[in-house]
PyMOL commands that place a pseudoatom at each C-alpha (Angstrom):
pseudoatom trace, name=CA, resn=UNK, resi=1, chain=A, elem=C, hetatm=0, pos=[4.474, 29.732, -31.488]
pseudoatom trace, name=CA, resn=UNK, resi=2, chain=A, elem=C, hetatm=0, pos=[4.770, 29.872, -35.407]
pseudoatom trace, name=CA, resn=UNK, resi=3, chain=A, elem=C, hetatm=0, pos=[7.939, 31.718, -35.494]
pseudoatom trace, name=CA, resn=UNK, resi=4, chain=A, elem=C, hetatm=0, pos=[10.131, 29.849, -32.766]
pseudoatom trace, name=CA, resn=UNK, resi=5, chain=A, elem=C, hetatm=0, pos=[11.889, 28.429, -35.838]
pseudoatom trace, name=CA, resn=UNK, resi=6, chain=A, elem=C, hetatm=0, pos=[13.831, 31.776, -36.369]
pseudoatom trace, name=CA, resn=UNK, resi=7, chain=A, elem=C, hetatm=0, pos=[15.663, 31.327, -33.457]
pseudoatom trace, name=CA, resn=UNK, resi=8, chain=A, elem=C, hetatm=0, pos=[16.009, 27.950, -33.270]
pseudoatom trace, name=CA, resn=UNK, resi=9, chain=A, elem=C, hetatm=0, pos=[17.017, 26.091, -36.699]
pseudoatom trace, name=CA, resn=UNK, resi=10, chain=A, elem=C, hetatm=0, pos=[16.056, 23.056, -35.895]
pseudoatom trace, name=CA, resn=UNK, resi=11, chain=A, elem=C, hetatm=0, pos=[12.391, 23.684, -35.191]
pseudoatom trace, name=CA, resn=UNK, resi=12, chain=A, elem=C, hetatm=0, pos=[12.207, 24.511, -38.996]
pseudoatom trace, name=CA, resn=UNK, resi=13, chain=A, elem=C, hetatm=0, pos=[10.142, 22.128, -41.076]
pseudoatom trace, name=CA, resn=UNK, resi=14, chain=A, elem=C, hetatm=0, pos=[12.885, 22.436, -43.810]
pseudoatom trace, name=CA, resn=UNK, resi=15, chain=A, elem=C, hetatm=0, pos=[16.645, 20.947, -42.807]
pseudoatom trace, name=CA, resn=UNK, resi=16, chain=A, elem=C, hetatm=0, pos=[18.678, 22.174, -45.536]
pseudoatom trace, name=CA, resn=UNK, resi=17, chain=A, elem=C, hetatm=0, pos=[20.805, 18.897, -44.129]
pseudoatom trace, name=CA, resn=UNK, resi=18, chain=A, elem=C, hetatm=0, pos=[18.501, 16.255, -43.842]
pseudoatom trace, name=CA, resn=UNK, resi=19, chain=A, elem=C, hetatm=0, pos=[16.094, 15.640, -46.357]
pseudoatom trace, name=CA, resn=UNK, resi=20, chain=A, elem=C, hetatm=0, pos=[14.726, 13.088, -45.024]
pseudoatom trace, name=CA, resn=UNK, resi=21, chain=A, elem=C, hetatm=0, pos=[13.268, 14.907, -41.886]
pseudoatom trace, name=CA, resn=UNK, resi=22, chain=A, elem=C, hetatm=0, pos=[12.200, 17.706, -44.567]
pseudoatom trace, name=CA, resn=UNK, resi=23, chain=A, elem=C, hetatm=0, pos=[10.064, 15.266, -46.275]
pseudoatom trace, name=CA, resn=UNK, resi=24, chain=A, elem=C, hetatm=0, pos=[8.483, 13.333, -43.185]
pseudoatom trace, name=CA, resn=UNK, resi=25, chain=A, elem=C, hetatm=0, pos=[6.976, 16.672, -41.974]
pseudoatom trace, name=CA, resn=UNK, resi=26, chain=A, elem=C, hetatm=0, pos=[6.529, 17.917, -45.487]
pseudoatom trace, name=CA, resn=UNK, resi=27, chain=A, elem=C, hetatm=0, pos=[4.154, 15.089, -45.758]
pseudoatom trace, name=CA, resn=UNK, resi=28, chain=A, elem=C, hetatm=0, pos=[2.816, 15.523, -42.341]
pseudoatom trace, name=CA, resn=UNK, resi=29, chain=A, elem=C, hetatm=0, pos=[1.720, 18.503, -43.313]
pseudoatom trace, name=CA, resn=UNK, resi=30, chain=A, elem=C, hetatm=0, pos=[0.006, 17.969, -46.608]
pseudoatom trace, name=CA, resn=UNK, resi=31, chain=A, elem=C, hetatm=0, pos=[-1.645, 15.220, -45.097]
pseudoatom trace, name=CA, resn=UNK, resi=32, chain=A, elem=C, hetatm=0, pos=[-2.738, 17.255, -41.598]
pseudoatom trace, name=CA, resn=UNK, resi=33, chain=A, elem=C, hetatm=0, pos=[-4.275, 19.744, -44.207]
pseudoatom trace, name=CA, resn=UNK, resi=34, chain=A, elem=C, hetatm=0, pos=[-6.590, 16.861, -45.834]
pseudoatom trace, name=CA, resn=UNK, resi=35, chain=A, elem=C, hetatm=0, pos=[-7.917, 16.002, -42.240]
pseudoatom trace, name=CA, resn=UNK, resi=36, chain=A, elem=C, hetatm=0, pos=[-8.541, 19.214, -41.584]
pseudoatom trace, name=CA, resn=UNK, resi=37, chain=A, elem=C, hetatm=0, pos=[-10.150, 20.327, -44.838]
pseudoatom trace, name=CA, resn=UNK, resi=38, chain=A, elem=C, hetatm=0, pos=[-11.955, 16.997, -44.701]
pseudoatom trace, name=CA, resn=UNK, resi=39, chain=A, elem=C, hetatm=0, pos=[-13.407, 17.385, -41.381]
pseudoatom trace, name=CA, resn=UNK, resi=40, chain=A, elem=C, hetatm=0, pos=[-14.443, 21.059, -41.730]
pseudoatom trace, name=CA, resn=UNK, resi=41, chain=A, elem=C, hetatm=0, pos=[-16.526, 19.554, -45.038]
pseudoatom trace, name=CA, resn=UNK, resi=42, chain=A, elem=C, hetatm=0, pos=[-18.049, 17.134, -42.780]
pseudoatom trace, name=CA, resn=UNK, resi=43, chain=A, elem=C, hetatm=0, pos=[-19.626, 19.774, -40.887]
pseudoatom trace, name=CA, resn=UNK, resi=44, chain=A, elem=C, hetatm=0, pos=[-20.162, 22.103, -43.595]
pseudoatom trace, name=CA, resn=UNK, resi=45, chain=A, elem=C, hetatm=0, pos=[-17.625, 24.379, -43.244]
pseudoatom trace, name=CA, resn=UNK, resi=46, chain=A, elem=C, hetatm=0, pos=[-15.533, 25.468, -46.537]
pseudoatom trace, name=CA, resn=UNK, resi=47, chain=A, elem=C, hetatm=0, pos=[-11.848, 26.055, -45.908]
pseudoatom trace, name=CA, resn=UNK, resi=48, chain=A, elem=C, hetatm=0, pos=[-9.955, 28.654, -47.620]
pseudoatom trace, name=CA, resn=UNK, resi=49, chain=A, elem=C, hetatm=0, pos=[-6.937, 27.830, -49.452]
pseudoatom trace, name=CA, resn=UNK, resi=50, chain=A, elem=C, hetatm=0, pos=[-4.800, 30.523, -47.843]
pseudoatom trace, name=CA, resn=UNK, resi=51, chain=A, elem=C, hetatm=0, pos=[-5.177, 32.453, -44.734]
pseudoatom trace, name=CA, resn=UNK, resi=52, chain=A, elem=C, hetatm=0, pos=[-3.875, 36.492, -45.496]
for i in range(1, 52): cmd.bond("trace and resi %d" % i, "trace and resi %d" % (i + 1))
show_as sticks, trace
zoom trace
């Protein structure tokens, strides 16, 4: 569920305390976004930019 990290801190993908973890899933993310956005343009689909 998208908002289990307001109860539980540690399921956030920013640690105010370790940057380290922020930027491994920072980077997870930007790069799960190019597969995705990638594979959706393999099979003709256009992704949005942002989801409102």
């Amino acid at each position: 569920q998208w908002t289990r990290g307001n109860d539980s801190p540690h399921l956030r993908f920013i640690q105010a305390n370790d940057g380290v973890a922020t930027s491994a899933r920072l980077a997870l993310i930007s790069a799960t976004k190019t597969v995705i956005k990638s594979g959706l343009g393999i099979l003709g689909v256009e992704a949005p930019d942002a989801m409102r």
